[in-house]
C-alpha positions as CSV (number, residue, x, y, z in Angstrom):
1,X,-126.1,96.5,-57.7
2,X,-125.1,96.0,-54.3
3,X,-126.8,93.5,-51.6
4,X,-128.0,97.1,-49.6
5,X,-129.3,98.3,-53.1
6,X,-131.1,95.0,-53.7
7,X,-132.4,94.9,-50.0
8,X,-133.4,98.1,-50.4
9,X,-135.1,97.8,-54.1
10,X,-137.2,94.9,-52.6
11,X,-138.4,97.1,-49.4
12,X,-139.4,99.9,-52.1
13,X,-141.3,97.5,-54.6
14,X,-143.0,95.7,-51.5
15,X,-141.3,92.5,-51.8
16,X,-140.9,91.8,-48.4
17,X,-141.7,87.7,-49.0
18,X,-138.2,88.0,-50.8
19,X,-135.8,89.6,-47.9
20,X,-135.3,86.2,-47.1
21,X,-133.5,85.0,-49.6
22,X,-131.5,88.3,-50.4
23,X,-127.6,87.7,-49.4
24,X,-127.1,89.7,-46.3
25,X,-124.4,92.8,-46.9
26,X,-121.0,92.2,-45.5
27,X,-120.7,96.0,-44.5
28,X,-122.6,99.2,-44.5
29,X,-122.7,102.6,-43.4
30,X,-123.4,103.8,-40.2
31,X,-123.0,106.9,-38.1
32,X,-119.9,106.6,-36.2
33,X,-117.6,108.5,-33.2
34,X,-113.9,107.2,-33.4
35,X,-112.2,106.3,-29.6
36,X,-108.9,107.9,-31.1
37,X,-110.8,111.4,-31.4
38,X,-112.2,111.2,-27.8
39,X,-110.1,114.0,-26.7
40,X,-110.9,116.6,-29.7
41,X,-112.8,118.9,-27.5
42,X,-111.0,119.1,-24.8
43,X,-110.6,122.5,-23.0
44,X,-114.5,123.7,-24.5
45,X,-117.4,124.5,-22.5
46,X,-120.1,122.0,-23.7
47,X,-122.2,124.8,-25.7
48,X,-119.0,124.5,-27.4
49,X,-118.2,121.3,-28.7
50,X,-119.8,120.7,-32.2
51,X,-121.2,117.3,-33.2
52,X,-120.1,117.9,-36.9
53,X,-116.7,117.3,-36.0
54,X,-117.3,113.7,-34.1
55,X,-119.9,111.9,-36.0
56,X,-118.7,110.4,-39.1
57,X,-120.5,108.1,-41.4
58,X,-118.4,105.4,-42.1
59,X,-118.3,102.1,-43.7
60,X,-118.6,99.2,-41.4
61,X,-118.6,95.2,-41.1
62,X,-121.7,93.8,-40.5
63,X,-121.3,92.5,-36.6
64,X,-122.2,88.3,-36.3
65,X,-125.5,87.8,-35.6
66,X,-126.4,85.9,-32.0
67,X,-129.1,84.1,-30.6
68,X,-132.1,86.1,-29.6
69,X,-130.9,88.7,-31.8
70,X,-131.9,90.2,-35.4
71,X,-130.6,92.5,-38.1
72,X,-133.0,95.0,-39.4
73,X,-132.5,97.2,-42.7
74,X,-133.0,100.5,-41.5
75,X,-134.8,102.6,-43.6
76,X,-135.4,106.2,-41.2
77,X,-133.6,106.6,-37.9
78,X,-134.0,109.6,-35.7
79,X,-132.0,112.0,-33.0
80,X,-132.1,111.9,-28.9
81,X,-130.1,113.2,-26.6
82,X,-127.6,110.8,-25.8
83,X,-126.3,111.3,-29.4
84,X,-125.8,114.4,-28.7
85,X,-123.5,113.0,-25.5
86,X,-122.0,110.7,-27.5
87,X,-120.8,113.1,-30.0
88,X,-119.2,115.8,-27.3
89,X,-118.1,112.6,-25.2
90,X,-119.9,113.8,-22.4
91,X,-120.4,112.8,-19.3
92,X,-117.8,110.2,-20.3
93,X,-116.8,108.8,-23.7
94,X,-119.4,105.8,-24.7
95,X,-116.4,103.6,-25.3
96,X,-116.2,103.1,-21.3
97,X,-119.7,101.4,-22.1
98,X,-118.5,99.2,-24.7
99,X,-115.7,98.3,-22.7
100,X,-117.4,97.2,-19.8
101,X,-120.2,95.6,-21.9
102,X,-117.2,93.6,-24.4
103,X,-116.1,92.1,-20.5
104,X,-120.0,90.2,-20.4
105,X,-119.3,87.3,-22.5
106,X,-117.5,86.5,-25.6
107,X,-120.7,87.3,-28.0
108,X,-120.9,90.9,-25.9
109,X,-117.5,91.2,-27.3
110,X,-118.5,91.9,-30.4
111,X,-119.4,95.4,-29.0
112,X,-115.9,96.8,-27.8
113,X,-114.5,98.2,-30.8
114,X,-112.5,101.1,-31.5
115,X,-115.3,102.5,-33.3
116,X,-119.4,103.0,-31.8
117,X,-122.3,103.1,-34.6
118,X,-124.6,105.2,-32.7
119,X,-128.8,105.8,-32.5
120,X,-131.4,104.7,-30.2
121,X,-134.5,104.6,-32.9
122,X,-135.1,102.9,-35.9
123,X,-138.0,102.2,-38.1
124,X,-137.1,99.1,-40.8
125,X,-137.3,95.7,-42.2
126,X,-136.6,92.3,-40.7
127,X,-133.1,91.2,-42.4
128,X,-132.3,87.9,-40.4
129,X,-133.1,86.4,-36.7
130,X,-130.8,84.4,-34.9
131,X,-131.2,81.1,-33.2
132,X,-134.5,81.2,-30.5
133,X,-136.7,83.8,-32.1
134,X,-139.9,83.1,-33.0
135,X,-142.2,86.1,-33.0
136,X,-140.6,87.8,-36.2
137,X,-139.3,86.6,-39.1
138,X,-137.4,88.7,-42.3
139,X,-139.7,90.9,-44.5
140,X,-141.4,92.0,-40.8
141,X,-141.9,95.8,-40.9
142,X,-141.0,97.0,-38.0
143,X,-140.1,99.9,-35.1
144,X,-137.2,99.3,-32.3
145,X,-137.5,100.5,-28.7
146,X,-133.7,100.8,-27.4
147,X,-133.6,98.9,-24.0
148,X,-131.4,96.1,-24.2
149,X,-131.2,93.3,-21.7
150,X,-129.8,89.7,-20.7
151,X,-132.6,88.9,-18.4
152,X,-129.7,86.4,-16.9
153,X,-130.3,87.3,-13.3
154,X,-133.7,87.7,-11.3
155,X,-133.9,91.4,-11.2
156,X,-135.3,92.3,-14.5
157,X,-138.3,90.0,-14.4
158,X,-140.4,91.7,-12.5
159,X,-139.5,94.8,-14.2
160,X,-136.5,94.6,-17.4
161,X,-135.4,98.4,-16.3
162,X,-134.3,96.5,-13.2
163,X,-132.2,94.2,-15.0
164,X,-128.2,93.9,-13.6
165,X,-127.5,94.1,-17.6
166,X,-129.9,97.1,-18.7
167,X,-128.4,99.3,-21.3
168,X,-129.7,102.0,-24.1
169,X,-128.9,100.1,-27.5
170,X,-126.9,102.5,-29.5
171,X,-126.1,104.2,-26.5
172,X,-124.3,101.8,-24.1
173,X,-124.4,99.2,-26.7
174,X,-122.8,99.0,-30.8
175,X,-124.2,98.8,-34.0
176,X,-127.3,101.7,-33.2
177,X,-129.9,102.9,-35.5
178,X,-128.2,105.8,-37.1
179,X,-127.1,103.3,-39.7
180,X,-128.1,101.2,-43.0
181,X,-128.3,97.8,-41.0
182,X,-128.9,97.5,-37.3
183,X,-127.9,94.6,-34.5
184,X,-131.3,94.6,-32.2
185,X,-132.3,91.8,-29.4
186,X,-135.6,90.1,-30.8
187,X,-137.3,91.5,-27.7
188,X,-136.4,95.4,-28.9
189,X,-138.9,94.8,-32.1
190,X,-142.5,95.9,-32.3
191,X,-144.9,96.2,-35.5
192,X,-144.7,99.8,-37.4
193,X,-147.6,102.0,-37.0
194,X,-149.0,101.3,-40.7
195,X,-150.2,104.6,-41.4
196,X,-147.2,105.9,-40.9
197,X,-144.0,107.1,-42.8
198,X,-140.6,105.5,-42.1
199,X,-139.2,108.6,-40.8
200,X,-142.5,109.3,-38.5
201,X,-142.6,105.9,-37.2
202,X,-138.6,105.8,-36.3
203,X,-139.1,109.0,-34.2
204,X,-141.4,108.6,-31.5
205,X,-139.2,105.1,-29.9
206,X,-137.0,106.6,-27.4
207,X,-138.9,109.4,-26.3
208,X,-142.3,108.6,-26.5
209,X,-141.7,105.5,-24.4
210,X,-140.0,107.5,-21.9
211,X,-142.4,109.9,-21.5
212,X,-145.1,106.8,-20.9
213,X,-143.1,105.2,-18.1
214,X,-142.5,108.7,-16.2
215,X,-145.9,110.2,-16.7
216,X,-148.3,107.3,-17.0
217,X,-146.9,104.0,-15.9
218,X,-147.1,102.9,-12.4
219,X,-143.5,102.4,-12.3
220,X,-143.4,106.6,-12.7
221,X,-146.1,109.2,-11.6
222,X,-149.3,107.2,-12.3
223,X,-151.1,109.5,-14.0
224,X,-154.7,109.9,-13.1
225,X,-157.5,112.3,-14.9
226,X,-157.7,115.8,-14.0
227,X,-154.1,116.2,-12.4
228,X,-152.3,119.1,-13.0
229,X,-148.9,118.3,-14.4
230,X,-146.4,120.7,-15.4
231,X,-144.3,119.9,-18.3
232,X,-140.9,121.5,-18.6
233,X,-139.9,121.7,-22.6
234,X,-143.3,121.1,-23.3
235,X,-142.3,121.3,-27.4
236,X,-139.3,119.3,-27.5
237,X,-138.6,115.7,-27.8
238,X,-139.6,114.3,-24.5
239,X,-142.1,117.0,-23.5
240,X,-144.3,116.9,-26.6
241,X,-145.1,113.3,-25.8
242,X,-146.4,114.1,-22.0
243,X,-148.4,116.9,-23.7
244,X,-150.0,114.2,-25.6
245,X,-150.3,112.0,-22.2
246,X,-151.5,114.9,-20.4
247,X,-154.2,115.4,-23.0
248,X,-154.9,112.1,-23.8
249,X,-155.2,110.8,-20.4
250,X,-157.7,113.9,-19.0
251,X,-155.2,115.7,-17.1
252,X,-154.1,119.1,-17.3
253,X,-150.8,120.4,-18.9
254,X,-149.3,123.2,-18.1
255,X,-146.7,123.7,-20.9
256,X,-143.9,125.4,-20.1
257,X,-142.4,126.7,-23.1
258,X,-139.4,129.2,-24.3
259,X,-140.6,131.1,-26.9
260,X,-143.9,131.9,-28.9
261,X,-143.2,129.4,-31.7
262,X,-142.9,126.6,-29.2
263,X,-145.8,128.0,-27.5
264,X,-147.8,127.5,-30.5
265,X,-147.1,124.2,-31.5
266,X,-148.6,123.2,-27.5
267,X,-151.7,125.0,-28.6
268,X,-151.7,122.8,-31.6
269,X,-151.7,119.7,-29.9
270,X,-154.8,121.0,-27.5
271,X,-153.0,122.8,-24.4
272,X,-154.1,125.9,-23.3
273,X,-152.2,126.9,-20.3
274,X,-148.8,128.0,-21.4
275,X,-145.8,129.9,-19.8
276,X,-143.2,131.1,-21.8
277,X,-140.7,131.3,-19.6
278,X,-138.7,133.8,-21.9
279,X,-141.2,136.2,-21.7
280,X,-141.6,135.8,-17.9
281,X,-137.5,136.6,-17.5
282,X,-137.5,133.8,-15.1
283,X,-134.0,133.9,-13.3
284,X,-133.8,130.6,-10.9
285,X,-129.9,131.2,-10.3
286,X,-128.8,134.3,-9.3
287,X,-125.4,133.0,-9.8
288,X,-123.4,129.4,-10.7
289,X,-123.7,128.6,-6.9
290,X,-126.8,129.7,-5.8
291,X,-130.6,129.7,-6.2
292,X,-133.1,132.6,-5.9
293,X,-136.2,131.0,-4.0
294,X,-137.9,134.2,-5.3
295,X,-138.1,133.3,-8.8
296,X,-139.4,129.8,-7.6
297,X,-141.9,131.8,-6.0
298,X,-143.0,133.4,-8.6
299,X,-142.6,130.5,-10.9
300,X,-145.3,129.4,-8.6
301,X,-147.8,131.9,-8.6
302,X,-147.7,132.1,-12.5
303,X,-148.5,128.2,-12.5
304,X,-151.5,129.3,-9.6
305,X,-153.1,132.0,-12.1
306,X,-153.4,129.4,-15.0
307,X,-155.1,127.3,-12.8
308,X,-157.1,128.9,-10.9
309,X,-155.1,128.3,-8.0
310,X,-154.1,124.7,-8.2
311,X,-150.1,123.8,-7.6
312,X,-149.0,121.0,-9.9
313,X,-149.6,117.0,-8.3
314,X,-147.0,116.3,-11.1
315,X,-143.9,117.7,-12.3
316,X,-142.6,116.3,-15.5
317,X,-138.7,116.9,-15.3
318,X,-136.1,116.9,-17.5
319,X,-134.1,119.9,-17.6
320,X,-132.2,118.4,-14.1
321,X,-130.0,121.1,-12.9
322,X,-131.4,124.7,-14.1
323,X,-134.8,123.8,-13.1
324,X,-135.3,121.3,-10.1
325,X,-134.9,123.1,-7.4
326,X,-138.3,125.4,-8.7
327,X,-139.7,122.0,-9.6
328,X,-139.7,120.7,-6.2
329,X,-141.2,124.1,-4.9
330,X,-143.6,124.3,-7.7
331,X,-145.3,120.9,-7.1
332,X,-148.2,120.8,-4.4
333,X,-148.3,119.6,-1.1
334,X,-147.6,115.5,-1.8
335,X,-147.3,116.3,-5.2
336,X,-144.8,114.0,-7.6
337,X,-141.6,115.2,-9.4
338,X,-140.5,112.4,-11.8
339,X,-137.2,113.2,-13.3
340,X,-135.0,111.5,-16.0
341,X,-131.8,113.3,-18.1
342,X,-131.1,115.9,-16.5
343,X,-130.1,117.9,-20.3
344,X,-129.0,121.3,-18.5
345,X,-126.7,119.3,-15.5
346,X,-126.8,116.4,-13.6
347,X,-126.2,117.7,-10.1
348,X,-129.4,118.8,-8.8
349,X,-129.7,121.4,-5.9
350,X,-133.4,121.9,-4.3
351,X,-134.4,123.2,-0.7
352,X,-135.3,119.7,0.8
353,X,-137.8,121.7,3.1
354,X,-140.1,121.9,0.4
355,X,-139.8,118.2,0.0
356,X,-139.8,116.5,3.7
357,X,-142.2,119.2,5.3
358,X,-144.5,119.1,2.0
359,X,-144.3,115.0,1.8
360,X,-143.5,115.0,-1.9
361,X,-141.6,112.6,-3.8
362,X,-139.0,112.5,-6.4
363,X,-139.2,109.6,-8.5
364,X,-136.1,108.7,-10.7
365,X,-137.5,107.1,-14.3
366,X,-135.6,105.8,-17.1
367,X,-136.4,104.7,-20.3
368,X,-139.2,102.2,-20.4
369,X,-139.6,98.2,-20.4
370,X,-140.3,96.0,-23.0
371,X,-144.3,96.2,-22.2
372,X,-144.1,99.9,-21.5
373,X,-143.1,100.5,-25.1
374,X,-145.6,98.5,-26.6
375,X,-148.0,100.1,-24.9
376,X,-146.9,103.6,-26.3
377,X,-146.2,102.0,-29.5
378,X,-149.6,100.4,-29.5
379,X,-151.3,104.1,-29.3
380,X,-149.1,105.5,-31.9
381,X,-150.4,102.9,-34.1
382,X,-154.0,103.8,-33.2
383,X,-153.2,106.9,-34.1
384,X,-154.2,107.8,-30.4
385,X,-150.5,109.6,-29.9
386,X,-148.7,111.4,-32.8
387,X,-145.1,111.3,-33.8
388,X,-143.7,115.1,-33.9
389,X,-141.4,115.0,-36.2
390,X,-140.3,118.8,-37.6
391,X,-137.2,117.8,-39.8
392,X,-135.8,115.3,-41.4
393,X,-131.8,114.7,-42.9
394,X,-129.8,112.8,-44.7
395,X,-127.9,110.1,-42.7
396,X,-124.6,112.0,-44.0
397,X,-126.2,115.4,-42.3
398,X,-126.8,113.6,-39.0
399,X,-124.1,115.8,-37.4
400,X,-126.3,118.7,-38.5
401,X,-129.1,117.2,-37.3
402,X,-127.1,116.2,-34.0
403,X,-126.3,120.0,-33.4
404,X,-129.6,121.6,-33.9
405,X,-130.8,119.1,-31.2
406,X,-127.6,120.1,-28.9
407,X,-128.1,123.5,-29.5
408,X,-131.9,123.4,-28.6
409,X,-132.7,124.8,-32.2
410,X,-135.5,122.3,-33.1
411,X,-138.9,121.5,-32.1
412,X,-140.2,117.9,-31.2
413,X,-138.0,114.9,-32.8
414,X,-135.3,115.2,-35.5
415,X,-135.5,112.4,-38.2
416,X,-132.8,110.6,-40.1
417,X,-133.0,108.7,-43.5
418,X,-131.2,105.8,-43.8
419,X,-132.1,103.2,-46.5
420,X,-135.1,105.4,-47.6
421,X,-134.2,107.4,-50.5
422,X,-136.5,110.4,-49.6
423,X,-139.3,111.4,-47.2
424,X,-143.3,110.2,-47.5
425,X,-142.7,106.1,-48.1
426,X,-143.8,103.3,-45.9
427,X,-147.4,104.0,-45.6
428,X,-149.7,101.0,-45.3
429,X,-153.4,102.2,-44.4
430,X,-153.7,105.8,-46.1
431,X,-157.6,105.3,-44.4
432,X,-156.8,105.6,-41.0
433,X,-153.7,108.3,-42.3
434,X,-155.9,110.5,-43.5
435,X,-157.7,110.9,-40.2
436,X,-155.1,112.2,-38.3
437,X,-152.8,113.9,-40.9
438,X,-153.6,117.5,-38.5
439,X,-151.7,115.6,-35.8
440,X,-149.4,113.6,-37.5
441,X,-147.8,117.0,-39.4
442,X,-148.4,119.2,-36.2
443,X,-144.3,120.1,-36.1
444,X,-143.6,119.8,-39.3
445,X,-142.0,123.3,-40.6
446,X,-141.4,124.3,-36.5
């Protein structure tokens, strides 16, 4: 038996007292893109490239663990976007982030290899913490939000987004979640929503903490009750969480959707005004160059007759290219349009008379701090969010699960087992499971 195996045995029998005093593995196997293969789709449109080809799970050494830091045995990991990037090594290879990152100090070093372990979620166990951390200890059952910082300089303490060193762990940085052992900063961890699966709990990190700081947070559209807010992708990753928000908080969605399936799964979660934007043909480029500022207006008149003649005082973007310029008609006179990655194209085009004669704002949000994600995490655990997990592989299928994501064939999150041997383990408090087991499987099956 293996140190992984006997790490793992302990996590399944509920010895967590005894993590502690398991030998720590000297390698494991994590989901990887090579820097020697970062020309391998070269000359392919992006529909094109295939992440099946890129991501490889391969063996790795366990990286040395630093102050402030700990190593967590992942049991479930999940799929966002940027794996997606990672994999077509788009809009530049990750490596140029490792790099750059390998330059901070000699421990940063550590990061710049010729090989990136990818993944920006992870639920798991506390393995070991390094020197300075106090607030979690190994056996710890625990979730990972993926914003890494050195909170070195002044700008990140008033908000850690701000930081001179911010970066997306498994995304900018090594050693992600897509793995059998993950390299975290103490300050990443927060407690598992006990009523919760591994896989549920590893998939609502990244996105559902995004979703907080551009919809709700102060530091993004300040969300108040009865706003109108208009959700692009309303069923995917990052739109099925504002959904929630929107609901949760007393607004009003208005879920824009692309086909009756997705449609349907909004209606699950509560919303009731829905445009499928299939079945409504809308056309907002009449070619690559150029924008029809008809389609916007009748975009617009669509969103009026759901609402009885209310335009949006939030637009939840992120589509980015294909959509903003009807996003920043759509939304009503000093209405919000709060916008973060930009999956269809990151050069936006919009008629800035709409904006400066209207006295709207555009509000660029990314990720989430530290408190921000406890926050979300916190109403997860309540069961007062829900993850929406529809699928879950293997870790040696993540470049299946990779491409269904890149190829926009999936609804809500994608999960990944790592160390858990199959689906349904980790739950805690079956009590307060069994209250919400409607929301918690609302996906599952899309």
């Amino acid at each position: 038996m293996t140190h992984l195996d006997e790490i793992q045995q302990a996590i399944l029998d509920g010895r967590l007292d005894a993590i502690a005093e398991l030998p720590v593995p000297e390698s494991y196997r994590g989901v990887t893109v090579h820097a020697d293969e970062v020309d391998m789709f070269e000359g392919l449109e992006s529909r094109d490239k295939d992440p099946r080809r890129s991501l490889h799970v391969d063996e790795v050494p366990t990286p040395e663990l630093g102050p402030g830091e700990a190593l967590v045995a992942v049991m479930a990991s999940a799929i966002n976007y940027n794996t997606v990037w990672t994999s077509i090594f788009e809009p530049i290879p990750t490596f140029k982030f490792l790099r750059k990152y390998g330059k901070l100090s000699p421990l940063a070093k550590r990061h710049d290899l010729p090989y990136h372990v990818v993944g920006s979620d992870l639920s798991g166990v506390v393995l070991r913490t390094g020197a300075g951390v106090h607030n979690w200890k190994p056996g710890d059952e625990v979730v990972a939000h993926c914003l890494n910082v050195e909170l070195e300089g002044p700008d990140g303490h008033n908000d850690t987004m701000l930081d001179t060193e911010q970066r997306i762990w498994g995304f900018e940085t090594n050693f992600g979640g897509l793995a059998e052992v993950a390299l975290v900063k103490a300050n990443q961890l927060m407690p598992k929503p006990a009523h919760l699966t591994w896989e549920e709990s590893a998939s609502p990190g990244l996105v559902n903490s995004t979703a907080y700081r551009q919809l709700v947070s102060r530091n993004g559209a300040d969300m108040k009750q009865g706003d109108v807010v208009l959700i692009w992708g309303a069923s995917g990753g990052l739109g099925s969480y504002a959904t929630q928000y929107a609901l949760n908080g007393g607004a009003i969605p208005v879920c824009v959707v692309s086909s009756p399936e997705k449609a349907e799964i909004c209606r699950k979660l509560g919303a009731e005004l829905i445009i499928d934007r299939t079945a409504e043909g809308y056309q907002f480029w009449k070619n690559e160059n150029e924008q029809d500022p008809k389609e916007w207006q009748r975009f617009g008149a669509k969103i009026r007759e759901l609402t009885g003649g209310e335009d949006p005082d939030i637009v939840f973007e992120h589509p980015g290219r294909e959509t903003f310029g009807a996003s920043v008609y759509a939304a009503r006179k000093g209405g919000t349009i709060v916008t973060c990655a930009s999956t269809s194209g990151y050069m936006h085009q919009y008629d800035n008379r709409y904006l400066w004669m209207n006295l709207k704002r555009i509000i660029g949000s990314h990720f989430a701090n530290y408190r921000e994600s406890w926050e979300a995490n916190r109403l997860i655990a309540k069961g007062l969010i829900h993850p929406t997990l529809s699928k879950t592989y293997s870790l040696e299928e993540t470049g299946q699960a990779a491409l269904d994501v890149h190829r926009n064939a999936h609804q809500g999150k994608v999960g990944v087992l790592a160390l858990a041997p199959e689906e349904g383990l980790g739950v805690r408090d079956e009590e307060l499971r069994a209250k919400h087991l409607d929301g918690i499987n609302a996906f599952r099956g899309a």
